[in-house]
N, C-alpha and C positions, 0 to 999 in steps of 0.2 A: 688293838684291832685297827687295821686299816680305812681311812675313814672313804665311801661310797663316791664311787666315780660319777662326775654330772651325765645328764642325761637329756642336752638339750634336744636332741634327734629322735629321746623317745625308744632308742630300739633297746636298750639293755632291760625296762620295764615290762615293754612287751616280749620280749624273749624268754625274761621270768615267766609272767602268766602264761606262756605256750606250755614251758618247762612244768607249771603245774599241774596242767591240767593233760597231758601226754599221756599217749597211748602205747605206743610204742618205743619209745626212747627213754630211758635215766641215768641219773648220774651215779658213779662209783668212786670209792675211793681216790684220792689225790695222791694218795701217799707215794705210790709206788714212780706217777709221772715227776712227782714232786722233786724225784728223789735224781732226776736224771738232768732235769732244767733249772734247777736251784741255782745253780754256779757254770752253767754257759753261756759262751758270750752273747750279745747281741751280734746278728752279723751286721757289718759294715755295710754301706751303699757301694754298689759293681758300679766305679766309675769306668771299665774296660769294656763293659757289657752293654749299660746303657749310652746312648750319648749322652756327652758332656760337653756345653758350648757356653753362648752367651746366654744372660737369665731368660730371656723372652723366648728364643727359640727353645732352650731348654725345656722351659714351661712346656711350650706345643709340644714339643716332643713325648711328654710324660700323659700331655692330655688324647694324643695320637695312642701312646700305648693303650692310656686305660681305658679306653673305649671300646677296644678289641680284645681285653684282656680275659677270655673266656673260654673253655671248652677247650680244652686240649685234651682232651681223650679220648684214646680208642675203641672202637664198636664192638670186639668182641677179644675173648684169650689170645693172644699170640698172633694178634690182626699186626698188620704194619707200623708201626707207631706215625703218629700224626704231628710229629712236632711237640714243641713244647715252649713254655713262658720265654723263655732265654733266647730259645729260635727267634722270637716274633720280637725280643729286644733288640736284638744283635741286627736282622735285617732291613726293622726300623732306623734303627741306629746307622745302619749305611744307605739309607737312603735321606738323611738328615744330613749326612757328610755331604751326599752325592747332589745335591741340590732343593728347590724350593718346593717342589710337587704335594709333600708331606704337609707340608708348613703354610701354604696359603690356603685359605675357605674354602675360592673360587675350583680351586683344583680337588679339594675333599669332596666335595659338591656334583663331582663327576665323575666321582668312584665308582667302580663294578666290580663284579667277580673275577673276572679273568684277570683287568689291573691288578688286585690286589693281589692273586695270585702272585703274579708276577713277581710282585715286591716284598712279598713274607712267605710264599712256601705254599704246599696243599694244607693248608687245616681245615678242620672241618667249620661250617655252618659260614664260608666265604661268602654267603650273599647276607644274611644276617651282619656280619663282619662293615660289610660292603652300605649296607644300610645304616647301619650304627654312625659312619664317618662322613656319608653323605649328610644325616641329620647336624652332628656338627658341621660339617662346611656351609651349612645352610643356615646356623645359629652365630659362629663365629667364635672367635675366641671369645673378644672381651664379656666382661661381666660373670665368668664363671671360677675365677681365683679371686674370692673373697678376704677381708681381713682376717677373718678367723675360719680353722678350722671347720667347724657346726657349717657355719652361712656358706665354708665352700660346696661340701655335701651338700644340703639343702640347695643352694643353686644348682647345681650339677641334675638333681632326684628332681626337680621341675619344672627344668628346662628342657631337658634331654630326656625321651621317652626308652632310651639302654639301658639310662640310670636308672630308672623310678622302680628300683627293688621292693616292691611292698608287698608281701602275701596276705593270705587270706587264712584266718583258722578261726572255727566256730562264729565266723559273721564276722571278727573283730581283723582290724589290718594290723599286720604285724611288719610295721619296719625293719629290715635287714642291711640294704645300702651297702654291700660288699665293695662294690665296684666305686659308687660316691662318695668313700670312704677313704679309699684305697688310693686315689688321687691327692689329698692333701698331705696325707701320709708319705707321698712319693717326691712329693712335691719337699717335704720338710727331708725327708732322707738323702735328696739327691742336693740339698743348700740351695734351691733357690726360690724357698718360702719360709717366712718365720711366723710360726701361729699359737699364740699365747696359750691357746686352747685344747691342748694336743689330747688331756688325757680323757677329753669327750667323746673320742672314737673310741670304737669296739675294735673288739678281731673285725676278721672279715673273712665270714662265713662261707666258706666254699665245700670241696668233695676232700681236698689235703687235708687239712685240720682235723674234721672227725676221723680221717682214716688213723691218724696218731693216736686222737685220744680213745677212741675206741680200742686203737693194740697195747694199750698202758691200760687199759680197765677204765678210766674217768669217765665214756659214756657206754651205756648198757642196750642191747637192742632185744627186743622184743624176738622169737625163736623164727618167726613168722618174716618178721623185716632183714632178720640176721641171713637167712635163708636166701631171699629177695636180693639182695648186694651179695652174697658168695655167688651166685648162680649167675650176676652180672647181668639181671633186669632192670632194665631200667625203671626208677621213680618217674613218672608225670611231673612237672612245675607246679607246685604248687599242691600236691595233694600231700592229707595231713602227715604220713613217716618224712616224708622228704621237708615240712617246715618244721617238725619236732626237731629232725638234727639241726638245722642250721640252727634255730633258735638253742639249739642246747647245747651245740656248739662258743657262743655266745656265754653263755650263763658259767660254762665249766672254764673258760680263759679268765674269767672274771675271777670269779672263786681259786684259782691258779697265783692270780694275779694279787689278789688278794692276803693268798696264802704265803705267798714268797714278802711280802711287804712285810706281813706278822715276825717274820725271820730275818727283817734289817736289811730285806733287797727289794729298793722301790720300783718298780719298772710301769710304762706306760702300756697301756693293753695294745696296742698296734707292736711294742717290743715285744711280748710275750707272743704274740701271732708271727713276728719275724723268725726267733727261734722257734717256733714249733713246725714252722712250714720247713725251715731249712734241716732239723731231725728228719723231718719225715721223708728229704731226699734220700736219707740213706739206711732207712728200715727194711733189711729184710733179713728172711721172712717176712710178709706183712700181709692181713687178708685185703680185699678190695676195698675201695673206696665205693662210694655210693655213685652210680650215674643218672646226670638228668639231664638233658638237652637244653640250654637257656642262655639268651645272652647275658644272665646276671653275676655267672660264676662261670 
């Protein structure tokens, strides 16, 4: 039996307790997803897609992305598409080539909507976006790439009010940290951080991931919530169907992760979220993902 991933951040404990005590979401058989990720690869770090330079700007670079790195989907069936993760690499990425605007405080610090526009495309919630980058240019970089993995999240979820992923279910907070997660992960992926501590992150709970394992059966929705996401209503932030999935989202990469380790394939739960996001580019058939409006996913 594979022995339990730490837990200094607190969010795989609380994900369980949401997972217990849920209304509308549960878990299903492994078998079937098990059966498809057992023996794929992890994918590779896109050195073509992201920039790739020297460490420090590097770093800014990845800290620029994941700030912004949210909501790319569209309002309704067969609306325009708004972009996507890769759009918003790539035109970071040439604006990193293209000079310093990106990279200094003083200039994130004087972001708008229209700038950003400019610089990444129409996506949606560009003032949100806009706000997000102005708080870092206003915080800075240093002090938010920690020694270890755990302290860089945690710095990131307390300094920066994009980060501080915490929800709410039955009174209790429930840590999720998608995004201040998702940073040292990127950070170790693209070489230019090494953190002893890798296998303390979780997935990172977004609208991708469930939309997988909900089409492999591992999470089960309520006829009510299932209804809700095929019709393409959106969730509220933060109301309880929409933290049941993230959170069970969480609990079923583990239990994945776990299960594959039982079978002589170790992998760190940030690996098993890399392959499940990148299956999921290319699922179809597939029913909808869940939508919610937030800078947190």
């Amino acid at each position: 039996m594979a022995a339990a991933a730490p837990d200094p951040l607190g969010v795989r404990a609380a994900c369980a307790w949401v997972v217990e005590r849920a209304q509308d979401v549960g878990l299903g058989p492994l078998e079937p997803l098990l059966a498809i990720v057992r023996d794929r690869r992890v994918p590779a770090w896109d050195t073509r897609r992201h920039y790739s330079g020297p460490l420090e700007r590097t770093r800014r670079y990845l800290l620029v992305l994941d700030t912004i790195n949210f909501s790319f989907w569209t309002s309704a069936p067969g609306g325009r598409s708004a972009g996507g993760y890769w759009q918003l690499a790539e035109r970071l990425r040439d604006a990193f080539l293209a000079g310093d605007e990106l990279s200094r405080p003083e200039r994130l610090a004087e972001m708008d909507a229209g700038r950003l526009r400019a610089l990444v495309g129409d996506l949606p919630m560009l003032e949100a976006r806009a706000a997000a980058l102005r708080e870092l240019g206003r915080h800075g970089f240093e002090g938010l790439v920690q020694e270890t993995a755990a302290a860089t999240a945690r710095a990131l979820s307390e300094r920066l009010s994009s980060y501080r992923d915490v929800a709410e279910y039955e009174g209790r907070p429930v840590p999720l940290l998608k995004r201040a997660q998702i940073v040292p992960a990127d950070l170790h992926g693209a070489g230019v951080a090494r953190f002893p501590d890798l296998a303390a992150l979780t997935c990172f709970p977004d609208y991708k991931l469930p939309q997988v394992l909900r089409h492999f059966g591992a999470l089960r929705y309520s006829e009510g919530l299932a209804r809700r996401i095929d019709r393409w209503e959106e969730l509220q932030p933060g109301e309880p169907a929409e933290v049941e999935i993230r959170a069970a989202t969480v609990v079923v990469v583990e239990r994945l992760r776990e299960a594959m380790a039982a079978a002589g394939r170790r992998l760190l739960s940030i690996e098993v979220d890399w392959i499940l996001w990148d299956l999921g580019q290319g699922l179809y058939p597939v029913r909808p993902y869940h939508r919610t409006r937030t800078v947190f996913y």
